[in-house]
C-alpha positions in Angstrom: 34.2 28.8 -13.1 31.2 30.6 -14.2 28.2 28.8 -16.0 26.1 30.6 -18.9 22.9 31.0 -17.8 20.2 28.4 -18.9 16.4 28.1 -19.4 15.7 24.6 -18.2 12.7 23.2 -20.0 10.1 21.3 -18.3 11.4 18.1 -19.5 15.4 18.9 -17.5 12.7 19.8 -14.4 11.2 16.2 -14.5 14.2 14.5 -15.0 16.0 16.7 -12.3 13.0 15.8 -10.0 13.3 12.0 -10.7 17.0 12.0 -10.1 16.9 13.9 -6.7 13.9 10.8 -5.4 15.9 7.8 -6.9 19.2 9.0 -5.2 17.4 9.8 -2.0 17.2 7.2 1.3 14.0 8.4 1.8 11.1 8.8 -0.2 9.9 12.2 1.9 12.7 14.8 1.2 13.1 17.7 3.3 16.5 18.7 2.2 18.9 17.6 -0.7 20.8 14.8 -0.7 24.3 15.5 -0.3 26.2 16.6 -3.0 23.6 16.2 -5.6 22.4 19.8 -6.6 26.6 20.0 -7.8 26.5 16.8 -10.2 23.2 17.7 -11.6 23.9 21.1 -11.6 27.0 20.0 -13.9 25.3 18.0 -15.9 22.4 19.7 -16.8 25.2 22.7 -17.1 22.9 25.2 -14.7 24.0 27.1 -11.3 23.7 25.0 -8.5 21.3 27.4 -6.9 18.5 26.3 -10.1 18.9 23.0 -8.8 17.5 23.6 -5.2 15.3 25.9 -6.6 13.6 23.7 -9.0 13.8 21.2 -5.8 12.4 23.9 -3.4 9.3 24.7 -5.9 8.6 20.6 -6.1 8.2 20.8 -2.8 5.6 23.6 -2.6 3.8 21.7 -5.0 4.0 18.4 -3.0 6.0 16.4 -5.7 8.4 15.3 -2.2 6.4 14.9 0.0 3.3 12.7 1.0 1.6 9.9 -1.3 4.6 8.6 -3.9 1.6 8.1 -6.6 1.8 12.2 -6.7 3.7 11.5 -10.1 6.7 14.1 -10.6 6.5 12.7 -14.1 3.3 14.5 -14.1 4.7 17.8 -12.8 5.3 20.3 -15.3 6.2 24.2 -14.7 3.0 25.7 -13.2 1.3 23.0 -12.5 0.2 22.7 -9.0 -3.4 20.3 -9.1 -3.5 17.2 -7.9 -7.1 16.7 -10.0 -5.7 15.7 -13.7 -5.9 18.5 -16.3 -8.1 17.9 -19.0 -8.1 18.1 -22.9 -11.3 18.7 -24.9 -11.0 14.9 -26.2 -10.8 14.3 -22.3 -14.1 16.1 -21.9 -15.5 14.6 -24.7 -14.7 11.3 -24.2 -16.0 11.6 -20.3 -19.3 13.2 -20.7 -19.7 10.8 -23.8 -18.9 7.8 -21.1 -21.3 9.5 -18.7 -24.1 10.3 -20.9 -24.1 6.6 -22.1 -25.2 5.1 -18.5 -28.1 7.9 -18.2 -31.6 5.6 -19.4 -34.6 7.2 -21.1 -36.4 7.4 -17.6 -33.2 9.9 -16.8 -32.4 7.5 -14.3 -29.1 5.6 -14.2 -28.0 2.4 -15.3 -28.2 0.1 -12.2 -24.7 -0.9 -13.1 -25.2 -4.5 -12.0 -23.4 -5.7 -14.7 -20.2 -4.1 -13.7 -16.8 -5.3 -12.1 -14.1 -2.7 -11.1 -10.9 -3.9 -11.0 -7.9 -1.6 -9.7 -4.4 -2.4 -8.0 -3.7 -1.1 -4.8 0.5 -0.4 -4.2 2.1 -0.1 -1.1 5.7 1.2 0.3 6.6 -2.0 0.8 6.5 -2.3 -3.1 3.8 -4.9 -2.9 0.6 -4.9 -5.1 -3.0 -6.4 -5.1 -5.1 -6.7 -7.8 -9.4 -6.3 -6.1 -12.5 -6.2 -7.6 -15.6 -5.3 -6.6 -19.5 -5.2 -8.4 -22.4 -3.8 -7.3 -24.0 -5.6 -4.0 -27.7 -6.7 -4.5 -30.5 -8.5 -3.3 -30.2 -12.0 -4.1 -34.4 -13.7 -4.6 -32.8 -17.0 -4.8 -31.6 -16.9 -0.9 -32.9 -13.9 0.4 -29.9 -12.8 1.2 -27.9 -9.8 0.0 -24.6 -10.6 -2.2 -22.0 -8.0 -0.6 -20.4 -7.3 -4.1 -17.1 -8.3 -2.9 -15.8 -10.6 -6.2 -12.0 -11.0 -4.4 -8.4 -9.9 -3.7 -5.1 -11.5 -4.8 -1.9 -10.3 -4.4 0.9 -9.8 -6.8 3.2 -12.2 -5.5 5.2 -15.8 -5.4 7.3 -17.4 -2.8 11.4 -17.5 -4.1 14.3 -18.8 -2.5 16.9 -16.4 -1.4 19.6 -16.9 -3.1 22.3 -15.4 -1.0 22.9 -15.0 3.1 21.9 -11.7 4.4 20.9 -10.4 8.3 17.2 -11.0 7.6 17.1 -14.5 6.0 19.4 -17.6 5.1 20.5 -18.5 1.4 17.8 -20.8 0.5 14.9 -19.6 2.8 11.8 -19.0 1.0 10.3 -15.3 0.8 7.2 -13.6 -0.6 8.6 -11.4 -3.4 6.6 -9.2 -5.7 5.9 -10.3 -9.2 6.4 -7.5 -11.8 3.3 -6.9 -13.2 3.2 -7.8 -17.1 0.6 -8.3 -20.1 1.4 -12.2 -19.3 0.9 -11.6 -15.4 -2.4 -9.4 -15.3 -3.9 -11.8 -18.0 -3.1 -14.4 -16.2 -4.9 -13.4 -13.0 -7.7 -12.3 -15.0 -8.3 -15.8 -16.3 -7.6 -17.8 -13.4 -8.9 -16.0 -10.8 -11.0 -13.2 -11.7 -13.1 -15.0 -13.9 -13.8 -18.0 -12.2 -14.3 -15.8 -8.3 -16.9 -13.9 -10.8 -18.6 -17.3 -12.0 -18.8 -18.7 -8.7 -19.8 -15.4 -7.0 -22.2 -13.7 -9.5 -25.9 -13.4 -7.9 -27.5 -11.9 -10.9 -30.1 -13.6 -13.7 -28.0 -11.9 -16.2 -24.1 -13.2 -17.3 -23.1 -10.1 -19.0 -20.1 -8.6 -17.1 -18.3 -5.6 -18.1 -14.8 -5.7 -16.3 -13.6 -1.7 -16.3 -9.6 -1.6 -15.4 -7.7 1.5 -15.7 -5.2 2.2 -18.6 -1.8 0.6 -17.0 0.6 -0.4 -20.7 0.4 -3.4 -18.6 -3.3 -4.1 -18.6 -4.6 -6.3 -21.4 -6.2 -3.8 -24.1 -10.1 -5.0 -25.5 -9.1 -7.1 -28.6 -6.2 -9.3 -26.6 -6.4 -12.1 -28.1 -5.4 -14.4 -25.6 -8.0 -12.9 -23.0 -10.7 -13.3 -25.9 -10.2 -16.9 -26.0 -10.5 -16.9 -22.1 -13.7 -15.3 -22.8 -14.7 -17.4 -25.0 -14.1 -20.5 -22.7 -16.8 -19.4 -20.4 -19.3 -18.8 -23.1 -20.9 -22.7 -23.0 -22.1 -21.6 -19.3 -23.8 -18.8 -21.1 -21.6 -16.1 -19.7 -20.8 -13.4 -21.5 -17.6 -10.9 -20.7 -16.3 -7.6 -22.3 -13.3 -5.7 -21.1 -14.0 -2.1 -21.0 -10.7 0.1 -20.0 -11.8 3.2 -18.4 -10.8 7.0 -19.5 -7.6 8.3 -19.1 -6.9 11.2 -16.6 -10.0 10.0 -14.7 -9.7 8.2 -11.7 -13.6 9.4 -10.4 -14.5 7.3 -13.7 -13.4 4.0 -10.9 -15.2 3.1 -7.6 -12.0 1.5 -6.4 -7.9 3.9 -4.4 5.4 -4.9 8.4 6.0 -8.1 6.6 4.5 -8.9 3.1 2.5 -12.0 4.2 1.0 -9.4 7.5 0.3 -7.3 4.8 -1.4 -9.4 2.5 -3.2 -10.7 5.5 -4.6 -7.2 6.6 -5.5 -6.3 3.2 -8.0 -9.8 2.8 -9.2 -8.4 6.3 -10.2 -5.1 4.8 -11.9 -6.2 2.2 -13.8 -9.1 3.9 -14.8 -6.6 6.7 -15.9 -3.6 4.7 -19.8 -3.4 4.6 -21.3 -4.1 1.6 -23.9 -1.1 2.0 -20.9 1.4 2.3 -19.4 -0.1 -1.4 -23.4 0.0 -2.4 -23.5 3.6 -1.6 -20.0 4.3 -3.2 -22.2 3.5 -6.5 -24.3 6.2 -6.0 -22.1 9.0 -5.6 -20.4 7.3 -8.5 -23.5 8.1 -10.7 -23.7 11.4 -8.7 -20.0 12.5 -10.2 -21.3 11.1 -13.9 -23.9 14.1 -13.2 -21.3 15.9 -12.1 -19.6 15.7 -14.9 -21.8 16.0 -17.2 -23.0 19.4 -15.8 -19.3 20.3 -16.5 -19.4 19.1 -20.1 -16.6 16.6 -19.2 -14.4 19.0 -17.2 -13.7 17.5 -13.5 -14.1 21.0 -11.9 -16.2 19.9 -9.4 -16.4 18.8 -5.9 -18.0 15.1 -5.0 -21.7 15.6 -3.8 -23.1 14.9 -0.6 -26.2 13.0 -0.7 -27.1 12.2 2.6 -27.2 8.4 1.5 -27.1 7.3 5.2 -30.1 9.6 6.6 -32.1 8.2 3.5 -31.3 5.2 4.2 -32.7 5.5 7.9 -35.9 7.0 6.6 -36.5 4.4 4.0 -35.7 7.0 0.9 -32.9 5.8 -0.5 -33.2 5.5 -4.1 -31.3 2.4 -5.8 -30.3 4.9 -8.7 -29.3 8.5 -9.1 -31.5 10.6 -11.6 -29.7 12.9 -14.1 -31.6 16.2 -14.3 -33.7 16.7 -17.7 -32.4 20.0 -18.6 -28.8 18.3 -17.9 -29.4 15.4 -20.2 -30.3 17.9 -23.0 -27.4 20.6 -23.0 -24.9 17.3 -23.3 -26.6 15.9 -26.1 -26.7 18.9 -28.2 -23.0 19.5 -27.0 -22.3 15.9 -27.9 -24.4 16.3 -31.4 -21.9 19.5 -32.4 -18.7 18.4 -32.8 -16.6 16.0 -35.3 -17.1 12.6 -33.3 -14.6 11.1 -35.7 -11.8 13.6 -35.2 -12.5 14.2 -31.2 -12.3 10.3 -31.4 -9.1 10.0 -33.2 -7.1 12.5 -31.1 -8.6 11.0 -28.1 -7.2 7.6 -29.1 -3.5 9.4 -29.6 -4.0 10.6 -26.3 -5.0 7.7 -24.5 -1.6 5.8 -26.2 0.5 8.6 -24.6 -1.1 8.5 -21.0 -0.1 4.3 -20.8 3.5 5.0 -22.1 3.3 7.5 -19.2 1.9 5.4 -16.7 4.3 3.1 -17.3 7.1 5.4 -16.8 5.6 6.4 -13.7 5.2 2.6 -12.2 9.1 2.0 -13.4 10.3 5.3 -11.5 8.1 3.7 -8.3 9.3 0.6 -8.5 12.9 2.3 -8.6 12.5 4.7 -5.9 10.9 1.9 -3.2 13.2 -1.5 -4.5 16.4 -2.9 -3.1 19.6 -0.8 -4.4 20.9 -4.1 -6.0 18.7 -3.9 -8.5 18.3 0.2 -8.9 21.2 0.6 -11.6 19.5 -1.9 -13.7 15.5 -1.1 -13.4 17.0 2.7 -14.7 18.8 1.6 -17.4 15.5 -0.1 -18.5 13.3 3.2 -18.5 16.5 5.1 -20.3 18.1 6.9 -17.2 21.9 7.3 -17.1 22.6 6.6 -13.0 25.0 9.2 -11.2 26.6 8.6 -8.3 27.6 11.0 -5.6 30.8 11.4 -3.7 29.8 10.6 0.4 32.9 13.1 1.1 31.2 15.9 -0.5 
């Protein structure tokens, strides 16, 4: 029977795209899975032939292959760029966030007061949440404080509660907790906090924790996390959340079995020199320059600085400098527009990147969990499940 012809629109792409990885065995695709390009083709009432071709031009664009975290939620018609594409609130609100850290000496805030938190995911659908600070040199001890606040992963110990060919009913396993408001709070209060108390080698208690914009992280004026805040404030400690910018991960320092995993992961992070993580500030302020020079775009390529030869010859500055003429062009950019509007749509935007982000974590979790629980993770993020005929 013939089918009319039809112009997909992006959103039929996407949601072609997701179907096609959450009924595949394997999350690197080199063909179709059998029978699929029929039922979608039916139901999104196309030739078969648009299917694999919308499959075939995912796969030029990488959306099959490699790194999972290469969103196909992200992936609309034409779009081929890995680096996120940018609004002008986007470019406002970054070299806004970048001129801010630039002091009246041009040089850069030292940052010291600054702990980046990000999750790290892997295959095995496992998560840790890290953070790091800036290392310094600690008068007290002589000594240098390596930064390293701590890692913790996203998990608890269950029973199983059925037989199976890996483990009997009853034996306990490390299974990943789903990361919610009530989770990430949680391990901010009773673990980051306290590992930054205990840790901190700095005079001053100020500490900005900078997270990315995840629905589930814990927005500034949480409540709950205020109080935790507040809790710490006899010891004269002082905390403020500060999300970062959406669509800008170069606004972050931080990118077997579960428990070998875990394991490795604490070895990483214990072994990884605290210069190396020192330096990864400095080209951190470098990229605010960077971005700047760009008037917020992120059409630019991470400088070299030759921080390890300066280092050898005793020239290695603690700070990056932001070029005068730089500073200037920003501010006047910065002094021409309609803060309040710029501000406002940035705001709507920044809503719509955490609903998608949290599409995109539910369609990972789906793609790399056990098939018992696939039918009803989808139901949860508003996809009907198909199912395919093995005969076909």
């Amino acid at each position: 029977m013939r089918v009319n012809k039809r112009d997909l629109t992006n959103d039929d792409r996407e949601a072609i795209l997701r179907e096609i990885l959450l009924n595949s065995s394997n999350t690197s695709l080199a063909i179709l899975p059998n029978g699929i390009a029929q039922v979608l083709a039916e139901k999104y009432i196309c030739h078969h032939s648009t299917i694999r071709r919308v499959f075939a031009q995912a796969k030029e664009q990488g959306v099959t292959t490699g790194n999972m975290k290469v969103s196909v939620a992200n992936r609309k018609k034409g779009r081929n760029a890995i680096r996120p594409s940018l609004t002008d609130a986007n470019k406002y609100s970054r070299m806004k966030f970048a001129f801010n850290f630039v002091r009246a000496n041009m040089e850069f805030d030292d940052m010291m007061d600054y702990v980046h938190l990000d999750e790290k995911w892997f295959y095995i659908t496992k998560t840790t949440r890290r953070a790091v600070a800036r290392p310094r040199y600690d008068d007290a001890t002589g000594t240098w404080w390596d930064g390293k606040i701590g890692t913790w992963p996203f998990v608890e110990s269950v029973q199983a509660q059925r037989n199976s060919a890996n483990r009997a009913a009853g034996t306990y396993k490390t299974k990943a907790l789903t990361v919610t408001k009530d989770v990430y709070r949680a391990f901010l209060a009773e673990k980051v906090l306290p590992a930054i108390v205990s840790k901190w080698s700095c005079p001053k208690r100020l500490v900005h924790l900078q997270h990315d914009n995840a629905r589930a992280h814990v927005s500034p004026d949480d409540a709950k996390l205020l109080a935790a805040f507040a809790s710490n404030s006899t010891s004269d400690w002082t905390f403020a959340n500060n999300p970062q910018l959406p669509n800008s991960p170069d606004m972050n320092i931080l990118a077997r079995t579960v428990d070998d995993l875990i394991t490795n992961v604490h070895a990483a992070v214990d072994t990884y020199p605290f210069e190396r993580l020192d330096r990864t500030f400095m080209t951190f302020q470098a990229c605010l320059v960077e971005t700047m020079k760009c008037f917020g775009d992120n059409a630019f390529k991470v400088p070299h600085l030759s921080k390890e030869k300066q280092a050898r010859l005793g020239l290695l500055p603690e700070n990056v400098r932001c070029p005068a003429d730089t500073y200037d062009s920003v501010k006047r950019s910065l002094d021409s527009v309609d803060c309040t509007v710029m501000e406002k749509k940035f705001q709507e935007e920044l809503d719509e990147a955490r609903s998608m982000h949290e599409l995109v974590q539910e369609l990972e979790r789906i793609a790399l969990c056990d098939d018992e629980t696939v039918d009803e993770l989808m139901a949860g993020v508003g996809i009907d499940p198909i199912s395919l005929d093995n005969d076909e």
